[in-house]
gemmi code that builds the backbone of each chain (N, CA, C; Angstrom):
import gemmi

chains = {
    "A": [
        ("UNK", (97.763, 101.335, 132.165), (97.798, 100.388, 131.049), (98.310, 99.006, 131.499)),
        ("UNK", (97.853, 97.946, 130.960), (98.328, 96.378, 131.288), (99.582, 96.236, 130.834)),
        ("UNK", (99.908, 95.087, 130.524), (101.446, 94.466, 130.253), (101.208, 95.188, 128.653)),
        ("UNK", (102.587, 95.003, 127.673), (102.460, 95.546, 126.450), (101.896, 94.076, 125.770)),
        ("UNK", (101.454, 94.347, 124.534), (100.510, 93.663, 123.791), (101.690, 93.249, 122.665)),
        ("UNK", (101.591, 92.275, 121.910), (102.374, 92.043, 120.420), (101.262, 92.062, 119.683)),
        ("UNK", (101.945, 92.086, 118.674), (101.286, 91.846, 117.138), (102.906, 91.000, 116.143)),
        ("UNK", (102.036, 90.403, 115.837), (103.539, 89.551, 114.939), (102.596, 89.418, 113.110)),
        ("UNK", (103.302, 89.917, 112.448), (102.712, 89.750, 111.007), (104.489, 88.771, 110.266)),
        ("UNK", (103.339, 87.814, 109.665), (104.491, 86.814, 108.775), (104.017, 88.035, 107.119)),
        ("UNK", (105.019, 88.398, 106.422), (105.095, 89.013, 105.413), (105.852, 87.738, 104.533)),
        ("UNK", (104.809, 87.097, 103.545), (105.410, 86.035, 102.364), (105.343, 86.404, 101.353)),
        ("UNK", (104.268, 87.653, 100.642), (104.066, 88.161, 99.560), (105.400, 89.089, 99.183)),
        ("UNK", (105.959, 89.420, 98.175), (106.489, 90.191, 97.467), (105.684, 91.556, 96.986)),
        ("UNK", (104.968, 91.368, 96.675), (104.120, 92.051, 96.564), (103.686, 93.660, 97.024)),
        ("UNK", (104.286, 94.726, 96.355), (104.331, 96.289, 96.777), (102.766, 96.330, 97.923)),
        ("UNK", (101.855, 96.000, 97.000), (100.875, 96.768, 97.949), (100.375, 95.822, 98.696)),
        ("UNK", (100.766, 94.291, 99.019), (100.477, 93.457, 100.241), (101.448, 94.023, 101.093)),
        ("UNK", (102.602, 94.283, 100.852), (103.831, 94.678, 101.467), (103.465, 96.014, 102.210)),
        ("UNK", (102.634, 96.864, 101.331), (102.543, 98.253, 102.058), (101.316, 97.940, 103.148)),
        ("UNK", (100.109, 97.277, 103.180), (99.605, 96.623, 103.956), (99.880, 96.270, 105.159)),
        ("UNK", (100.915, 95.539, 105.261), (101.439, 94.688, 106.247), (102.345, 96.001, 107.023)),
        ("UNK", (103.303, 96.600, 106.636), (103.763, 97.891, 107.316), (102.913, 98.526, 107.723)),
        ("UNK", (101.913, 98.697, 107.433), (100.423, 99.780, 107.842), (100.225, 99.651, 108.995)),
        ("UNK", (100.156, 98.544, 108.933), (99.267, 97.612, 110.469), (100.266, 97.609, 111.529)),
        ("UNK", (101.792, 97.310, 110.737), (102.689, 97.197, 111.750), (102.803, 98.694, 112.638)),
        ("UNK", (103.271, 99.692, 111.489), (103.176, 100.711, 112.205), (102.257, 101.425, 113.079)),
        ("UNK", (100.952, 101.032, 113.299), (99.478, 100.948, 113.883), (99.855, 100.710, 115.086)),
        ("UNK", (100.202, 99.517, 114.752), (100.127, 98.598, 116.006), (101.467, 99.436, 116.770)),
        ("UNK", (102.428, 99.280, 116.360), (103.246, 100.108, 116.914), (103.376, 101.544, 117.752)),
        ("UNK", (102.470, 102.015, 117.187), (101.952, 103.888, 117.239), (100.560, 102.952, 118.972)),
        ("UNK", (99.881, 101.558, 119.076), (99.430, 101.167, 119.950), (99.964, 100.351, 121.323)),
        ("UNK", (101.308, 101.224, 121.094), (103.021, 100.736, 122.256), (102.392, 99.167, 122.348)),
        ("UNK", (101.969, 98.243, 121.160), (102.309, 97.216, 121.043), (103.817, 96.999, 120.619)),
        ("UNK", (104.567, 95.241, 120.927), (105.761, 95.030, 120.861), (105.415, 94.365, 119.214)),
        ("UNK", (106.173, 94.489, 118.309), (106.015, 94.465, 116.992), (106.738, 93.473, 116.190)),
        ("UNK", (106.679, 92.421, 115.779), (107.243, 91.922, 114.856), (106.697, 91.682, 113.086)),
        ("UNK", (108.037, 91.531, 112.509), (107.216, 91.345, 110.921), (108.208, 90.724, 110.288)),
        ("UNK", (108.434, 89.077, 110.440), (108.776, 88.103, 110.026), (108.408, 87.851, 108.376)),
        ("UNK", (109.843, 88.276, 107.972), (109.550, 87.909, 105.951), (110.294, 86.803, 105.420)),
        ("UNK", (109.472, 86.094, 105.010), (109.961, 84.570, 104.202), (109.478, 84.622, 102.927)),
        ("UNK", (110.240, 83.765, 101.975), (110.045, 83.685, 100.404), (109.751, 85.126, 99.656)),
        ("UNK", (108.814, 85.265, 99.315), (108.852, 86.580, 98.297), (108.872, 87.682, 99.314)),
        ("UNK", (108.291, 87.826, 100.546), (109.100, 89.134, 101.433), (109.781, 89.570, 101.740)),
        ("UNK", (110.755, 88.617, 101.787), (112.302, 89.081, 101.761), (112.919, 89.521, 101.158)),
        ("UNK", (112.085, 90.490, 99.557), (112.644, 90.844, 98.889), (112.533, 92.754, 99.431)),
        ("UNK", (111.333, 92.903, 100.198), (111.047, 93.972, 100.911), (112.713, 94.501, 101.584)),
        ("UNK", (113.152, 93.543, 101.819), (113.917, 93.834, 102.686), (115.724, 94.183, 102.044)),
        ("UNK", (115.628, 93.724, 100.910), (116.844, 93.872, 99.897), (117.008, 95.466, 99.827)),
        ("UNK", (118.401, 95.324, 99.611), (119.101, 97.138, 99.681), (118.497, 96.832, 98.144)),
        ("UNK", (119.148, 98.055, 97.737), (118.799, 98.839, 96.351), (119.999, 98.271, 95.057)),
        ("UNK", (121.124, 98.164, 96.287), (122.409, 98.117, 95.317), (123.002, 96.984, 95.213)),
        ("UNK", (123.359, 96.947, 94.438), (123.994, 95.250, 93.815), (125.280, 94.999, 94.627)),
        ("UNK", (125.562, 94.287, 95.538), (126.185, 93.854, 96.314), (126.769, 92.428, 95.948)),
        ("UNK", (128.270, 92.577, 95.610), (128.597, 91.359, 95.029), (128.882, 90.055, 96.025)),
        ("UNK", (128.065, 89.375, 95.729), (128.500, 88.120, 96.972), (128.718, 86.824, 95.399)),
        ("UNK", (129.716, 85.925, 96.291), (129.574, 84.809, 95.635), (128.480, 83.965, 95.641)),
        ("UNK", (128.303, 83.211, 94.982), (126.746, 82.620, 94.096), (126.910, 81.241, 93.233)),
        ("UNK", (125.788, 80.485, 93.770), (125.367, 79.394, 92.708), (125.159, 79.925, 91.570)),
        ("UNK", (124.887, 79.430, 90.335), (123.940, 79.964, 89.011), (122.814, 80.276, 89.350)),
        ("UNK", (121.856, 79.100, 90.117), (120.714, 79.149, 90.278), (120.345, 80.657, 91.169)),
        ("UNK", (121.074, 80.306, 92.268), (121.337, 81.758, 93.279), (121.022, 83.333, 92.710)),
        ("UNK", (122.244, 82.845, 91.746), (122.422, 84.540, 90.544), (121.019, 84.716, 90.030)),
        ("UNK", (120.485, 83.471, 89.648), (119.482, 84.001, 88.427), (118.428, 84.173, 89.217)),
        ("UNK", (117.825, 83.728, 90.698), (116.905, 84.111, 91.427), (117.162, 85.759, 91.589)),
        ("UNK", (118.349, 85.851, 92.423), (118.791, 87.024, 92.521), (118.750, 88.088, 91.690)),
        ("UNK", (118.813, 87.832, 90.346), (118.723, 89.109, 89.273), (117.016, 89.141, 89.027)),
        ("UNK", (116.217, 87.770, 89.336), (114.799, 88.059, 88.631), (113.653, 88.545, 89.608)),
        ("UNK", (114.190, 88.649, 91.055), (113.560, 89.364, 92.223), (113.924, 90.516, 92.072)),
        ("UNK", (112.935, 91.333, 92.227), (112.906, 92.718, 92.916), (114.057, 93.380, 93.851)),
        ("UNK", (115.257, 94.218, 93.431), (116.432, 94.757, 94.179), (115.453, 95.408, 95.555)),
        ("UNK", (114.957, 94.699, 96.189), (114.570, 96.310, 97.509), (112.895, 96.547, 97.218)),
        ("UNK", (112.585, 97.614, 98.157), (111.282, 97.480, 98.453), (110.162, 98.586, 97.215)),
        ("UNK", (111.053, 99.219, 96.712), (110.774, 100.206, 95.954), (110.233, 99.425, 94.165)),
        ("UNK", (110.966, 98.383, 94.009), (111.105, 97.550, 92.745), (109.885, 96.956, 92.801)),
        ("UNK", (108.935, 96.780, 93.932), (108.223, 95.312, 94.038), (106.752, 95.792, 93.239)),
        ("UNK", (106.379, 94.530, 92.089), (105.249, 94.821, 91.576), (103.908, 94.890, 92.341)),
        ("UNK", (102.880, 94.965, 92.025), (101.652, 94.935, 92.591), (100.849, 93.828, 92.238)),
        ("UNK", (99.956, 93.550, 93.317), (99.063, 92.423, 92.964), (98.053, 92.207, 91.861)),
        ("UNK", (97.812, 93.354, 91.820), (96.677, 93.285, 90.543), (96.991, 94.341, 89.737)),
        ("UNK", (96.781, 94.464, 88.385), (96.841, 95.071, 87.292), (98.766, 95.996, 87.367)),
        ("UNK", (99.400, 94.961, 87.381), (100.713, 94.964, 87.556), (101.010, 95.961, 86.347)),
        ("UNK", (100.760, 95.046, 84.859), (100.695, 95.398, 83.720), (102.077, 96.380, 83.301)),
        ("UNK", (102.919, 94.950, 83.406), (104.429, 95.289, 83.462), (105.221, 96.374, 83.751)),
        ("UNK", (105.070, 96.558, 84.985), (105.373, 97.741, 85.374), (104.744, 99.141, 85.387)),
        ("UNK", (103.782, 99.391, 84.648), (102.783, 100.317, 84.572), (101.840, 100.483, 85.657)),
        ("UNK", (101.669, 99.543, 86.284), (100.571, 99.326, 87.239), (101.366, 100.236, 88.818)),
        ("UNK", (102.298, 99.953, 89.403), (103.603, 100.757, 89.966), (103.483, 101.943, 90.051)),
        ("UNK", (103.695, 102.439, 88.563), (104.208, 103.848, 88.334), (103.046, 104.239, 88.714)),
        ("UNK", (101.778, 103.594, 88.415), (100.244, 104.568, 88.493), (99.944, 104.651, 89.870)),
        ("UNK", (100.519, 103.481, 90.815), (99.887, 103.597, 92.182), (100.587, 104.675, 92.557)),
        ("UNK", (101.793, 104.805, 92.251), (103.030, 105.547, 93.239), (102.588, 107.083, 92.986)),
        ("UNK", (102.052, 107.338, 91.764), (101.020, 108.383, 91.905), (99.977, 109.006, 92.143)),
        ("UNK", (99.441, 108.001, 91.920), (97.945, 108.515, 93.201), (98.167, 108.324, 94.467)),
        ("UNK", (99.485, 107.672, 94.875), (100.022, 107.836, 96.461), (100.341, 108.910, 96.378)),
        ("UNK", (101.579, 109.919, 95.764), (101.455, 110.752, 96.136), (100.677, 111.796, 96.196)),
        ("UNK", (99.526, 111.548, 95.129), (98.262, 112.802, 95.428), (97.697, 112.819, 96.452)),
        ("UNK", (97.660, 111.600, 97.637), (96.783, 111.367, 98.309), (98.042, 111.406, 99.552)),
        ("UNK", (99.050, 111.759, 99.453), (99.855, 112.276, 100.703), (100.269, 110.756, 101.178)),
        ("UNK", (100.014, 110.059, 100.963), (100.302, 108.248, 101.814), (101.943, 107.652, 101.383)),
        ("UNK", (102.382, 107.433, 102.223), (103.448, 106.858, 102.663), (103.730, 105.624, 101.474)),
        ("UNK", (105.148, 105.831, 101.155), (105.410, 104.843, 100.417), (106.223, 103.949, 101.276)),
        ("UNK", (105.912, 102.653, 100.357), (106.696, 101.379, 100.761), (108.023, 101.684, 101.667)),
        ("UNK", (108.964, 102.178, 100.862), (110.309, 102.370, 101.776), (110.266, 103.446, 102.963)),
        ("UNK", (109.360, 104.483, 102.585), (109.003, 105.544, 103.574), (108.754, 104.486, 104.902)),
        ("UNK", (107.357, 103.681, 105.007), (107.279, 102.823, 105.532), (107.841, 101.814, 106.649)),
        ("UNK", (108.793, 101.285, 105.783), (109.782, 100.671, 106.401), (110.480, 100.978, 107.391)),
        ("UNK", (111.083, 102.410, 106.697), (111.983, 103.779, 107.637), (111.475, 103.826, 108.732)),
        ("UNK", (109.951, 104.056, 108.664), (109.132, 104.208, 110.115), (109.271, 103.113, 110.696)),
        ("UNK", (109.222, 101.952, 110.613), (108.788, 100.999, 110.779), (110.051, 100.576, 111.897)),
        ("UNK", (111.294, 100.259, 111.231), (112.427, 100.449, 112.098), (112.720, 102.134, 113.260)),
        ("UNK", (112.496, 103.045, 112.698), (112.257, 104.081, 113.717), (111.227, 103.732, 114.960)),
        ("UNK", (110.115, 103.296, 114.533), (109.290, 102.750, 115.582), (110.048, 101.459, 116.623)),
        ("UNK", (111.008, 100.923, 116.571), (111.522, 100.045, 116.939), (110.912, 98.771, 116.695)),
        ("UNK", (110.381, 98.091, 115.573), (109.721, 97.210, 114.729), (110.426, 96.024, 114.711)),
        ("UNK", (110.525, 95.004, 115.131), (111.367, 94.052, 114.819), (111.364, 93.800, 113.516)),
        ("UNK", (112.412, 93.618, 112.563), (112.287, 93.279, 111.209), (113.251, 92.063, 111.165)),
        ("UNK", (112.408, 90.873, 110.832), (112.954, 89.329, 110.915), (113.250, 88.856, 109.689)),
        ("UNK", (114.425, 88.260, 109.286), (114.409, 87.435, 108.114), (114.549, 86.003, 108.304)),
        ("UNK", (113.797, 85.246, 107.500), (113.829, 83.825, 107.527), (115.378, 83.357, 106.846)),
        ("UNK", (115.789, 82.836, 107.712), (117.298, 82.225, 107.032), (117.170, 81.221, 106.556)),
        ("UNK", (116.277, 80.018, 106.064), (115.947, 78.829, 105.391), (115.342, 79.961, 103.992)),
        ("UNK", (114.120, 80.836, 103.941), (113.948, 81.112, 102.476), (115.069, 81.390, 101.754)),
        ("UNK", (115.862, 82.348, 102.745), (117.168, 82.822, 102.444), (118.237, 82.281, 101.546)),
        ("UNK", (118.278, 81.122, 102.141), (119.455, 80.151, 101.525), (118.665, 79.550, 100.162)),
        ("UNK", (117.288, 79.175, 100.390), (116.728, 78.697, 98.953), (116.883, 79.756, 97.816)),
        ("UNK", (116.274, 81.280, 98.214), (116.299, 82.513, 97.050), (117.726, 82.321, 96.984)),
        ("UNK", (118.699, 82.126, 97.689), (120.127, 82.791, 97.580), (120.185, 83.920, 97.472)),
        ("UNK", (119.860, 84.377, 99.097), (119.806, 85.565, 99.332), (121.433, 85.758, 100.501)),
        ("UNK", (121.940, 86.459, 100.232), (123.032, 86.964, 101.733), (122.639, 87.752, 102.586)),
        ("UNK", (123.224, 88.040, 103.828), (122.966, 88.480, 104.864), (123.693, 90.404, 104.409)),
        ("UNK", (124.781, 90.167, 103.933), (125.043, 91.515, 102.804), (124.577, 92.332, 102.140)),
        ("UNK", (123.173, 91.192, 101.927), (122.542, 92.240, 100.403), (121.332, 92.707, 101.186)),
        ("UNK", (120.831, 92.506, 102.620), (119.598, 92.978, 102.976), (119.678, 94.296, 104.215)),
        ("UNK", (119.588, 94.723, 104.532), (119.352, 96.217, 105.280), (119.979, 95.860, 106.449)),
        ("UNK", (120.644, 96.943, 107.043), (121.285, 96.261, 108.552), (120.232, 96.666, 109.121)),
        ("UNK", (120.535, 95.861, 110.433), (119.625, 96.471, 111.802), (118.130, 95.437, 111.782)),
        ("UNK", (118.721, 94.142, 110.771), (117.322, 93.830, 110.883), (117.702, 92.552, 111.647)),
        ("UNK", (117.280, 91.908, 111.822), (117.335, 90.259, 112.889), (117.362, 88.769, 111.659)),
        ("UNK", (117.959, 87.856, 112.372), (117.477, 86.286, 111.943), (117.625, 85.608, 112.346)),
        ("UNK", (116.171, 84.717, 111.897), (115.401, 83.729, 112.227), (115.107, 82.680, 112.077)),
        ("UNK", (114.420, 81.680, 112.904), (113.494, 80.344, 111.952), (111.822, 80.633, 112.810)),
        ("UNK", (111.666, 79.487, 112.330), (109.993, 79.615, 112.710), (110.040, 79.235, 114.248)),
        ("UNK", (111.195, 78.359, 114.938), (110.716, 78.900, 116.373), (110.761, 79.577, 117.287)),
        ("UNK", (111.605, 80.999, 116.316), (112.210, 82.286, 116.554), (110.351, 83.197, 116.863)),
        ("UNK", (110.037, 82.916, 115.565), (108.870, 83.671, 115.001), (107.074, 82.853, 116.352)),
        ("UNK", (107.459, 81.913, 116.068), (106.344, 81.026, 117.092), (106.246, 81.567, 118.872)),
        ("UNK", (107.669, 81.941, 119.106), (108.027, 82.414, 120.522), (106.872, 83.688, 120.336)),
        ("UNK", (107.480, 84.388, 119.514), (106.551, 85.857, 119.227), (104.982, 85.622, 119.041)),
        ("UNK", (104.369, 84.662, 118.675), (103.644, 84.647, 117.724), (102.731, 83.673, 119.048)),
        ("UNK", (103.301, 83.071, 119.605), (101.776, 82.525, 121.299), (101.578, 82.978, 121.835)),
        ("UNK", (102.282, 84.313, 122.207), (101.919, 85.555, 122.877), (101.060, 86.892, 122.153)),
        ("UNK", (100.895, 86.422, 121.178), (100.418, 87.455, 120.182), (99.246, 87.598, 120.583)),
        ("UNK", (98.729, 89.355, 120.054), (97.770, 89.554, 120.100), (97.007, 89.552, 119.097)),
        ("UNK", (97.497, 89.680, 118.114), (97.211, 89.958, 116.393), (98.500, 89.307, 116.273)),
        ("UNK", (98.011, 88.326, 115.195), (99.277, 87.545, 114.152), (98.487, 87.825, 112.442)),
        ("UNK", (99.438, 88.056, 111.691), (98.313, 88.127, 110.641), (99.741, 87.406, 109.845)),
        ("UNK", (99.210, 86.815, 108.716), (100.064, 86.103, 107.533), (99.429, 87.312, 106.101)),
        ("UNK", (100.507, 87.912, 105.704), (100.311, 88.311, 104.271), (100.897, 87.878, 103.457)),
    ],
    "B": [
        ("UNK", (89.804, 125.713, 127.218), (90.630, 124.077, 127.201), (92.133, 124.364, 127.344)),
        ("UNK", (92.482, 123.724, 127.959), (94.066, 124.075, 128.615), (94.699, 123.153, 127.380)),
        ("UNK", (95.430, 123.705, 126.576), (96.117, 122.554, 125.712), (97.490, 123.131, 125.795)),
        ("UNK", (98.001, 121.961, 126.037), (99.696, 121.865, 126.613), (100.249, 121.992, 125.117)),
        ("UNK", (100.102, 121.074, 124.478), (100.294, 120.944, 122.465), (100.030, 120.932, 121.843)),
        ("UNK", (100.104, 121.423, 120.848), (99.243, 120.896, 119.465), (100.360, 120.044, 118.294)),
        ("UNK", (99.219, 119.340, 117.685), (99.628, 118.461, 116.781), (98.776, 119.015, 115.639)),
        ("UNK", (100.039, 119.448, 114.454), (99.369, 119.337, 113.197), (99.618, 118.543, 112.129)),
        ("UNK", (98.247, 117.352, 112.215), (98.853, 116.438, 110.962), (97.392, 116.199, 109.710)),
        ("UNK", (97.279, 117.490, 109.703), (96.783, 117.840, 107.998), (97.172, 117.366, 106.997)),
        ("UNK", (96.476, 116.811, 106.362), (97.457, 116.252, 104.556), (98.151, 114.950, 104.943)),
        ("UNK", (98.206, 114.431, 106.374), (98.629, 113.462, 106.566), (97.695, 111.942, 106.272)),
        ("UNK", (97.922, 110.962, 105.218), (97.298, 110.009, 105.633), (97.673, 109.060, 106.279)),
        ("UNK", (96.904, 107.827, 106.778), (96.870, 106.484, 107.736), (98.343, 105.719, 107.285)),
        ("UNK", (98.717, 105.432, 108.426), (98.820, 105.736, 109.595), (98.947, 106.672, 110.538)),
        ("UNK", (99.728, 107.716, 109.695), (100.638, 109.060, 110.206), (99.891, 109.091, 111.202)),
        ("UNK", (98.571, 109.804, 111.401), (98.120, 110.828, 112.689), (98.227, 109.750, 113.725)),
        ("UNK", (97.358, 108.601, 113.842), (97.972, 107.967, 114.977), (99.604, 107.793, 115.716)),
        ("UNK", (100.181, 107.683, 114.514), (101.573, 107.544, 114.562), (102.409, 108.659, 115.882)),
        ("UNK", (102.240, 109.947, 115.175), (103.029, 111.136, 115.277), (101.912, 111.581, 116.537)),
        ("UNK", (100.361, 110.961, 116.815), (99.793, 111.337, 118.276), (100.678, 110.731, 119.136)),
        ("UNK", (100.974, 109.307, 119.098), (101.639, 109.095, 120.097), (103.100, 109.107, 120.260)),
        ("UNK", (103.738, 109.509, 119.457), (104.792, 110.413, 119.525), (104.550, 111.679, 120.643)),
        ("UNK", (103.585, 112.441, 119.790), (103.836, 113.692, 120.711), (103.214, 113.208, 122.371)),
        ("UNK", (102.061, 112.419, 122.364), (101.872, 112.330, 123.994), (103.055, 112.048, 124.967)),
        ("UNK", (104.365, 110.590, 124.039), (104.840, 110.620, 124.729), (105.701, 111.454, 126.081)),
        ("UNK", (105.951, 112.600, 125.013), (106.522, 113.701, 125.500), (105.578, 114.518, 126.699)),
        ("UNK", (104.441, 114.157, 126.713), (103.063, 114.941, 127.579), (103.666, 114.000, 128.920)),
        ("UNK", (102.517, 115.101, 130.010), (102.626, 114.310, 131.443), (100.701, 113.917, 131.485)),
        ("UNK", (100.507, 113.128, 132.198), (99.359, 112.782, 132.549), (98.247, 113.864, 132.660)),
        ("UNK", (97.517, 113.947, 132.154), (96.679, 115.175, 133.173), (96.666, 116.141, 131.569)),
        ("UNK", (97.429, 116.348, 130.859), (97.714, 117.249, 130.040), (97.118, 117.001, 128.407)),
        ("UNK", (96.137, 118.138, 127.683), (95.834, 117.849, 126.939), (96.569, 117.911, 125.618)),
        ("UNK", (96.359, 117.190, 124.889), (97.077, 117.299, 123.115), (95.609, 117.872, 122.085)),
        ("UNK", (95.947, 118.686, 121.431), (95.095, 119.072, 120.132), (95.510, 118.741, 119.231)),
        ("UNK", (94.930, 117.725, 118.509), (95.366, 117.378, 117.232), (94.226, 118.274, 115.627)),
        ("UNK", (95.338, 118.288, 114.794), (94.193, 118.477, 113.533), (94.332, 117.935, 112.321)),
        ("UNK", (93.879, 117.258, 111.596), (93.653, 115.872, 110.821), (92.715, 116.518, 109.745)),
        ("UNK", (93.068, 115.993, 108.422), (92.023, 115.925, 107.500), (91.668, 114.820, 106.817)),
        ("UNK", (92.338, 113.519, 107.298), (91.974, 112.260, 106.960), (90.577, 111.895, 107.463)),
        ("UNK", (89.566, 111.526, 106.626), (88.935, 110.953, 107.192), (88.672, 109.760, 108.297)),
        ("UNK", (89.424, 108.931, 108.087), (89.629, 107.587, 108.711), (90.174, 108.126, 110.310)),
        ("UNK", (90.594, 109.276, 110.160), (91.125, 109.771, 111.717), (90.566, 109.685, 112.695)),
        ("UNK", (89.175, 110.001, 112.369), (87.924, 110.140, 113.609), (87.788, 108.998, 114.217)),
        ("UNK", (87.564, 107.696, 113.335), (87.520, 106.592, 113.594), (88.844, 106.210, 114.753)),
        ("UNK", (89.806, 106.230, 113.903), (91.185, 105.703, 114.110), (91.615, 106.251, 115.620)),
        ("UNK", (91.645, 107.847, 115.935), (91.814, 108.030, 117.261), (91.251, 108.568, 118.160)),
        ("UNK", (89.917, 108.277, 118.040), (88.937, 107.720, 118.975), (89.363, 106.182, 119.720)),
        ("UNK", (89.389, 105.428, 118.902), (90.310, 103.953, 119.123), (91.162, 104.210, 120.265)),
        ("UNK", (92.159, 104.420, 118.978), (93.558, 104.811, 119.901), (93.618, 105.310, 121.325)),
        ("UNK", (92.787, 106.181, 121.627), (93.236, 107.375, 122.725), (92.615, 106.227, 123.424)),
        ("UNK", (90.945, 105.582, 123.139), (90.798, 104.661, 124.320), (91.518, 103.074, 124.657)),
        ("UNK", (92.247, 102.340, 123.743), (92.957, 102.090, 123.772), (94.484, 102.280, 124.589)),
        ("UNK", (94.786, 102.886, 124.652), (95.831, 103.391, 125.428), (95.468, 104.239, 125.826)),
        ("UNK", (94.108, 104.444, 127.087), (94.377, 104.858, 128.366), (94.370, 106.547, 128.146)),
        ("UNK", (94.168, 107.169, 127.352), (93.624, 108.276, 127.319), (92.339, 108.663, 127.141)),
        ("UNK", (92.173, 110.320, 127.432), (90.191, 110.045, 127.707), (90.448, 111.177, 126.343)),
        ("UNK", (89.365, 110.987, 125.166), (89.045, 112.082, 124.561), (87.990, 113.097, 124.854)),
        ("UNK", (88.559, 114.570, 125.117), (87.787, 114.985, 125.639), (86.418, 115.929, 125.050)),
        ("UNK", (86.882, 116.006, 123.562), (85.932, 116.693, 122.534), (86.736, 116.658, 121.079)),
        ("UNK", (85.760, 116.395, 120.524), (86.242, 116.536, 118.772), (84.655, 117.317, 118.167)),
        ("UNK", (85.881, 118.095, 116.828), (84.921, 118.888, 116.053), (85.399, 118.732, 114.314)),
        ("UNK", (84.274, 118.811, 113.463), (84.763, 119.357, 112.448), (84.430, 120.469, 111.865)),
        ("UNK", (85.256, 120.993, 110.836), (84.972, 122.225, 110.300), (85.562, 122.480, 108.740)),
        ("UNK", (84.839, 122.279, 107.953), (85.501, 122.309, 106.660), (86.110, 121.446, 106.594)),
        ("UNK", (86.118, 120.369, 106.802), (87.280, 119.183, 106.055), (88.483, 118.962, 107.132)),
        ("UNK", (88.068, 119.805, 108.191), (89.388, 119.310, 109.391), (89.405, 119.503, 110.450)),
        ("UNK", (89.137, 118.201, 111.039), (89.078, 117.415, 112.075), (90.021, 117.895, 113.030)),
        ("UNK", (89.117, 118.392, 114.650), (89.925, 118.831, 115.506), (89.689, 117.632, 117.140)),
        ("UNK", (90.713, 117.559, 117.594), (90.341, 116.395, 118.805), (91.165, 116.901, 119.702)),
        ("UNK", (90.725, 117.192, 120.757), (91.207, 116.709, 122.413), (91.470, 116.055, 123.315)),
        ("UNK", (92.403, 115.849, 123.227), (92.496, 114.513, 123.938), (93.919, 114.803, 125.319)),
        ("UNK", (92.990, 113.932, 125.818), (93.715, 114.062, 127.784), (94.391, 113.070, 127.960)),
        ("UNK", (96.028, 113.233, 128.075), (96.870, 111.891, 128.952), (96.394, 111.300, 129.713)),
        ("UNK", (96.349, 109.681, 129.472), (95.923, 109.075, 131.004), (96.898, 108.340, 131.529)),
    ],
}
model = gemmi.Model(1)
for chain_id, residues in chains.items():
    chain = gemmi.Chain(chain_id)
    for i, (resn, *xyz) in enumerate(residues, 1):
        res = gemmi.Residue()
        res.name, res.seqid = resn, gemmi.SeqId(i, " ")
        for name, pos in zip(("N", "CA", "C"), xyz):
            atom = gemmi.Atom()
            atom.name, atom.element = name, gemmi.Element(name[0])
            atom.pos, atom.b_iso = gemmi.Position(*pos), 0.0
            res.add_atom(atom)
        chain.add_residue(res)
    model.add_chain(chain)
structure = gemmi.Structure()
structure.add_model(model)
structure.setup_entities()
């Protein structure tokens, strides 16, 4: 085999099933002893939020981003036929009829695979997000963190 | 067919079987075959890819009722 290959995916959507997408590929690529990154800015970084309310100090503005995003990867609506929350509950069941990996399942792999999982520290500070409230074990970044990864790439994809 | 392992990832969908193949090869030595069995469709496709992709030779696939059997040789 040649040198190892990357794949770098920028994750910007919030979005459950762009989100489950983008893990797909990662883990693919991964399972293809490519070197892996998956850089999340603005609404992806909500993928990356624990579950539990973690008290950090806060702007107003901060708080109220913070309460109207998605706690974690499990919360996040879907792109189409959302239909306040209904849309969710229906995918998460025909996922499980169909045996497929959920979002956080996902993830799990995703870091088991040794996945780089990047957070943008500029969206960060705009959502008023902390370094507290998001999953350990993950990395941060800026874009010429992500660019290093990303000229060597073999696959870059933006979701 | 000399098979060193088998892999059963039935009921598994995409990514899994690629996933958990190269999991188990890692553990293989060169030379040594893996049997996998899959009922995803997309599998056939997917590690056919894979195996040539990373340097393994497939050495026969079959189906039978809905599940997909492959051979595949460390390279």
């Amino acid at each position: 085999m040649s040198e190892t290959k990357k794949t770098t995916i920028v994750l910007f959507s919030g979005d459950y099933d762009k989100a489950m997408a983008a893990y797909i590929i990662a883990n693919g690529a991964a399972a293809y002893d490519h070197e892996v990154t998956i850089f999340h800015t603005f609404w992806g970084l909500n993928a990356l939020r624990k579950e539990d309310h973690v008290p950090v100090k806060k702007g107003l503005l901060e708080k109220m981003f913070g309460k109207m995003m998605p706690r974690g990867a499990d919360k996040m609506g879907i792109s189409k036929m959302n239909m306040a929350g209904m849309g969710p509950k229906m995918i998460k069941h025909v996922m499980k009829k169909h045996n497929a990996m959920t979002l956080p399942q996902l993830i799990e792999l995703a870091q088991e695979q040794d996945i780089k999982l990047v957070a943008c520290t500029m969206t960060m500070d705009l959502l008023g997000l902390d370094q507290a409230e998001l999953l350990e074990g993950i990395d941060y970044a800026g874009v010429a963190a992500y660019l290093a990864d990303a000229q060597d790439g073999n696959v870059n994809l933006f979701i | 067919m000399n098979v060193t392992k088998v892999l059963d990832a039935k009921g598994l969908a995409c990514p899994m079987p690629v996933v958990r193949a190269r999991k188990t090869m890692k553990e293989m030595e060169t030379g040594e075959i893996l049997e996998i069995f899959t009922t995803d469709k997309g599998s056939v496709a997917d590690l056919t890819a894979w195996a040539k992709s990373s340097g393994h030779e497939m050495v026969d696939q079959k189906e039978d009722t809905g599940v997909f059997t492959f051979w595949i040789k460390k390279g």
